[in-house]
C-alpha positions in Angstrom: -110.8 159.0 -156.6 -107.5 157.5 -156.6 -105.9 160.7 -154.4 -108.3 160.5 -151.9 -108.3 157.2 -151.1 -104.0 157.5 -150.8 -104.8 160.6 -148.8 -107.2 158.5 -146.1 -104.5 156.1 -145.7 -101.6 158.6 -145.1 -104.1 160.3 -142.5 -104.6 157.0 -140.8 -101.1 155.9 -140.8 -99.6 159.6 -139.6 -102.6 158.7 -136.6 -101.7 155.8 -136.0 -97.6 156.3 -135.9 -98.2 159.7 -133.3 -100.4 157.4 -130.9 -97.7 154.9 -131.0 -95.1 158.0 -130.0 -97.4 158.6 -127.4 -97.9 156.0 -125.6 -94.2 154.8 -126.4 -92.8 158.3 -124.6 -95.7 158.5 -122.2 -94.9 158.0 -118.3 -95.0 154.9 -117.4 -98.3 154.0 -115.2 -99.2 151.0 -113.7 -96.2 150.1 -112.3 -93.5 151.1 -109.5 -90.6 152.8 -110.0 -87.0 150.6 -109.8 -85.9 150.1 -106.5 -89.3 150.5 -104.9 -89.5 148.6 -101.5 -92.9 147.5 -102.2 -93.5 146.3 -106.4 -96.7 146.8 -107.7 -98.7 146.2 -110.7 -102.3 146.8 -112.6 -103.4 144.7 -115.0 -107.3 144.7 -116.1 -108.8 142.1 -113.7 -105.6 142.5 -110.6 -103.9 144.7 -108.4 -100.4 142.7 -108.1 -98.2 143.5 -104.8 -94.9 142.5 -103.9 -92.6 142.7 -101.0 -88.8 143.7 -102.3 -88.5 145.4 -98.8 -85.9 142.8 -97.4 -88.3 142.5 -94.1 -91.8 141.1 -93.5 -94.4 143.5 -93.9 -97.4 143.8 -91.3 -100.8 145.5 -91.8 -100.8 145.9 -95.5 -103.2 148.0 -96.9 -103.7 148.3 -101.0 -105.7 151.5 -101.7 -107.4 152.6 -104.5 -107.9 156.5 -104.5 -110.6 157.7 -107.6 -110.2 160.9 -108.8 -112.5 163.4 -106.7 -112.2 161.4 -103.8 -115.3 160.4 -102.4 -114.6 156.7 -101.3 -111.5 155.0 -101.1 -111.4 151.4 -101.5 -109.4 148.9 -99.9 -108.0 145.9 -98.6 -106.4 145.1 -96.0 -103.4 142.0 -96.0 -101.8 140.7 -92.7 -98.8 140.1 -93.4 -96.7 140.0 -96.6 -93.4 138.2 -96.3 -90.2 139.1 -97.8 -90.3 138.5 -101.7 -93.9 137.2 -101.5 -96.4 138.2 -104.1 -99.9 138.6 -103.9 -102.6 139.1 -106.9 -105.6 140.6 -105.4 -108.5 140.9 -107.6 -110.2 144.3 -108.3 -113.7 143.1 -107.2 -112.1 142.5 -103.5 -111.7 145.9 -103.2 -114.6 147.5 -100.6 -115.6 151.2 -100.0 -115.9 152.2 -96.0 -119.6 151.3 -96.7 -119.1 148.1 -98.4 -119.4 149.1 -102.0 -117.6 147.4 -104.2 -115.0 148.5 -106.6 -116.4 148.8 -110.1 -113.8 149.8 -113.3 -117.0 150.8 -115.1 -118.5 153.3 -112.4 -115.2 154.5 -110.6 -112.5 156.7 -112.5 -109.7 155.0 -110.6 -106.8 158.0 -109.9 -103.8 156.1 -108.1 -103.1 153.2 -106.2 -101.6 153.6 -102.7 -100.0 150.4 -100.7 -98.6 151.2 -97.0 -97.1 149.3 -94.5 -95.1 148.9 -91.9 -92.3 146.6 -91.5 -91.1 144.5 -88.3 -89.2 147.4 -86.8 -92.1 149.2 -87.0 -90.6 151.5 -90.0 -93.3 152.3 -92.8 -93.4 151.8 -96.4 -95.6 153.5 -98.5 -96.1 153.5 -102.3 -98.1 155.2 -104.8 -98.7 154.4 -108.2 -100.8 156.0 -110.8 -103.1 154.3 -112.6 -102.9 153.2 -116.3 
């Protein structure tokens, strides 16, 4: 009785070590690469932006791409000045139809944020999603 019971917990720690490894070595999702011109980052309830392009940043768009594609879901910001952040709930996110974004219905794939600058260059970012 004794052997098993040492044999469950080896089992459980050896389990619980390799997920560690894994998600330790894994890639890292849910953020931006250093030295992205636009930051982002996905917590549970957010989608954080910010501007680390060194110039303003007109017609803003935040995307969120499920896999299988059937609806994107967006919104749209103005204007995002230079080192501003913005923390834009996930229930503000819309389909072209209206529907709203739902973690429990959508299988979220990546998140895209694009832009265009004041000399009219673009920015665009994607980040997959944790």
């Amino acid at each position: 009785m004794r052997t098993r019971w040492n044999c469950t917990r080896l089992v459980g720690l050896s389990s619980g070590l390799l997920l560690l490894l894994i998600a330790a070595c894994g890639p890292g999702a849910g953020k931006t690469p250093e030295g992205s011109p636009i930051r982002v980052e996905i917590t549970q309830m957010f989608i954080t932006v910010q501007n680390e392009a060194g110039l303003a940043l007109r017609n803003v768009k935040v995307q969120i791409t499920p896999y299988g594609g059937a609806t994107n879901f967006e919104v749209l910001i103005p204007r995002l000045d230079n080192g501003e952040k913005r923390d834009l709930a996930l229930g503000n996110f819309r389909g072209l139809d209206g529907t709203p974004f739902d973690r429990r219905v959508v299988r979220a794939k990546s998140v895209v944020v694009s832009g265009t600058n004041i000399n009219n260059v673009e920015v665009k970012v994607e980040v997959g999603w944790k």
